[in-house]
C-alpha positions as CSV (number, residue, x, y, z in Angstrom):
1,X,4.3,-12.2,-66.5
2,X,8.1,-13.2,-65.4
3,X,7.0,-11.3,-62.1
4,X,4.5,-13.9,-61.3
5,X,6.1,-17.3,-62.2
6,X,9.0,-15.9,-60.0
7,X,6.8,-14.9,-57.4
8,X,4.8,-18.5,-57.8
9,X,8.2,-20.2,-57.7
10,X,9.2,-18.1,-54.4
11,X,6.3,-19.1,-52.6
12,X,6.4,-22.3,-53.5
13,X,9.8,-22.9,-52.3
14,X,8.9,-21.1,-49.0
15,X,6.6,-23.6,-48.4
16,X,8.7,-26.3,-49.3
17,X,11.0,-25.2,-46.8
18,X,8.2,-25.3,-43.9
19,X,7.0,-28.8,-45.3
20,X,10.8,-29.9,-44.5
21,X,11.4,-28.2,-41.6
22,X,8.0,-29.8,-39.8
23,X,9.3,-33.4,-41.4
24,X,12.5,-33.2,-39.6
25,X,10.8,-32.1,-36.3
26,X,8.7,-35.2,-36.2
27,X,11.2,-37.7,-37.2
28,X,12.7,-35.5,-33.9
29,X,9.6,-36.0,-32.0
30,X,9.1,-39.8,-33.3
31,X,13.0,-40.4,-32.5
32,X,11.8,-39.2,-29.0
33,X,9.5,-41.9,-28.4
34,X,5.8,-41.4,-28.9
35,X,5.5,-38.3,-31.4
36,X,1.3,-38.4,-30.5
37,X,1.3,-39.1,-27.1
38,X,-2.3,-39.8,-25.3
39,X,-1.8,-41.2,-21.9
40,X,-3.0,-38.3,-19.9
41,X,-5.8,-39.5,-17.7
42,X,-8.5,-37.3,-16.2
43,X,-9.6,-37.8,-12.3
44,X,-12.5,-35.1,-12.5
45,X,-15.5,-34.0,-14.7
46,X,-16.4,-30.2,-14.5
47,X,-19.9,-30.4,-13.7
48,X,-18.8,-33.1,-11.0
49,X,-16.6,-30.5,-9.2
50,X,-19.3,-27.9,-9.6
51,X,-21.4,-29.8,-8.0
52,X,-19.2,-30.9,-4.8
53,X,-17.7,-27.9,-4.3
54,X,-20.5,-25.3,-5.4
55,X,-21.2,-23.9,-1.4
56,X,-17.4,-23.6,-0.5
57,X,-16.1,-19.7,-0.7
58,X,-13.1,-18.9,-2.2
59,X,-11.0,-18.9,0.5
60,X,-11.9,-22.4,1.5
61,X,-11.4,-23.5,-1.7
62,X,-8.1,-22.0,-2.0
63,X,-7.3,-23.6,1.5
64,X,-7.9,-27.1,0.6
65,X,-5.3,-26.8,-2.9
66,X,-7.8,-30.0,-4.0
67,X,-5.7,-31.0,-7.2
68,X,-7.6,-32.3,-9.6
69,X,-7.0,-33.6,-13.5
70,X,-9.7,-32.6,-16.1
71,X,-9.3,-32.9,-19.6
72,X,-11.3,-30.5,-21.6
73,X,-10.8,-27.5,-23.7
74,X,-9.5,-23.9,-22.1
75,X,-12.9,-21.6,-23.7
76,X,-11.7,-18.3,-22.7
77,X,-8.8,-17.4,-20.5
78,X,-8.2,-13.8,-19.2
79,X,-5.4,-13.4,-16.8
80,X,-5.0,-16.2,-14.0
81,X,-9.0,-17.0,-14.9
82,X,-10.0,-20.0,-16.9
83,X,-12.9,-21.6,-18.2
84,X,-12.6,-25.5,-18.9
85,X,-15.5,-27.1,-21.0
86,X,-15.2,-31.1,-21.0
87,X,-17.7,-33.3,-22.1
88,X,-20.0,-32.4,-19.1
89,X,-20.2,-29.1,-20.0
């Protein structure tokens, strides 16, 4: 029975500790500037670039280095590979 209150009271100190320890790196962050910062700004939908570029080959695409700025979610990445979802799909 002494076991588990101890083992209760360890775990709840760990955690303690991590609550503190993420505290004091977001007053870090917040001393910073902006702790949430949101001001990236996308140039490009997905399906848009799809579209345009769709009957270029690789190596013309790969030519032209055509930076672009999507904001989206990274749905499965293998190696140098990526595929972005955004809102278009």
């Amino acid at each position: 029975m002494s076991d588990l209150k101890t083992d209760s009271q360890d775990l709840q100190q760990e955690e303690n500790a991590l609550i503190a320890l993420r505290k004091e790196k977001l007053a870090a962050e917040r001393a910073k500037g902006n702790a949430f910062p949101n001001d990236f700004r996308s140039d490009s939908y997905c399906n848009d670039l799809q579209k345009q570029h769709a009957d270029k080959t690789k190596d013309a695409l790969e030519a032209a280095a055509i930076p672009v700025k999507v904001a989206g979610r990274i749905m499965l990445n293998r190696g140098s590979f990526m595929v972005i979802q955004d809102m278009t799909g």
